[in-house]
C-alpha positions in Angstrom: 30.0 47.5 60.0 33.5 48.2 61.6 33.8 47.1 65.7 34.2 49.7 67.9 37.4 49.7 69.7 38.0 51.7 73.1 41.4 53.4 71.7 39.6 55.2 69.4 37.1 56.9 72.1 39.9 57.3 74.2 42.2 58.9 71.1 38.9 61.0 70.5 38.5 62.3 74.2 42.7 62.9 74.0 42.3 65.2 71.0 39.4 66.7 72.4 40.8 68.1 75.8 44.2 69.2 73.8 41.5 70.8 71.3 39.7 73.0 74.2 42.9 73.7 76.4 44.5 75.2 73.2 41.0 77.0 72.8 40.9 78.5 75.5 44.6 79.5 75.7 44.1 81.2 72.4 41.2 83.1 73.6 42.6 84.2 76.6 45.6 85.5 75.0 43.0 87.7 72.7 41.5 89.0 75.8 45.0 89.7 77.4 45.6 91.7 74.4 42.3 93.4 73.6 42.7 97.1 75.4 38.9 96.6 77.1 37.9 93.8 78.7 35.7 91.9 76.3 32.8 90.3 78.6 32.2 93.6 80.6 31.5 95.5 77.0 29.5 93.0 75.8 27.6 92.5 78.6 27.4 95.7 80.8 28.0 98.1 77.6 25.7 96.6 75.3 28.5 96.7 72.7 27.1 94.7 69.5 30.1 95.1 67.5 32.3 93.9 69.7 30.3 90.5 70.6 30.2 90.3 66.7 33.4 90.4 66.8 34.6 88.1 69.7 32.0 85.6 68.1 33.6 85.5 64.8 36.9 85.5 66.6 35.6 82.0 68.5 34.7 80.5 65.4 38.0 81.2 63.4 39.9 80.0 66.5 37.3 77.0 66.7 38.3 76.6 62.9 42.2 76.5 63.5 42.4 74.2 66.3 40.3 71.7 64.3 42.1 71.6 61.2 45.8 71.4 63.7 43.9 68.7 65.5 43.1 66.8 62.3 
């Protein structure tokens, strides 16, 4: 079994902020571009397509950050 080693939590928790600030900047530049505001259709429109939509959006983003992260 292989020791555990503090650099590599602390590497992990590095790559993990970078991972969520650049997930979160991506997603707030999709909002900034998106004519509606996306949580006010979702929420107060009922609007099922869009949250489809913004979830899919998440995950692809989700996807891309993780493989540049890797």
């Amino acid at each position: 079994m292989a020791e555990f080693r503090i650099g590599y939590l602390i590497n992990a928790l590095i790559f993990t902020g970078a991972g969520l600030l650049a997930f979160a900047a991506a997603m707030a530049a999709v909002d900034r571009f998106i004519p509606r505001r996306i949580w006010k259709e979702i929420v107060e429109e009922k609007n099922l397509a869009l949250a489809i939509l913004a979830g899919a959006v998440a995950i692809a983003i989700g996807l891309i950050v993780s493989a540049a992260m890797h």
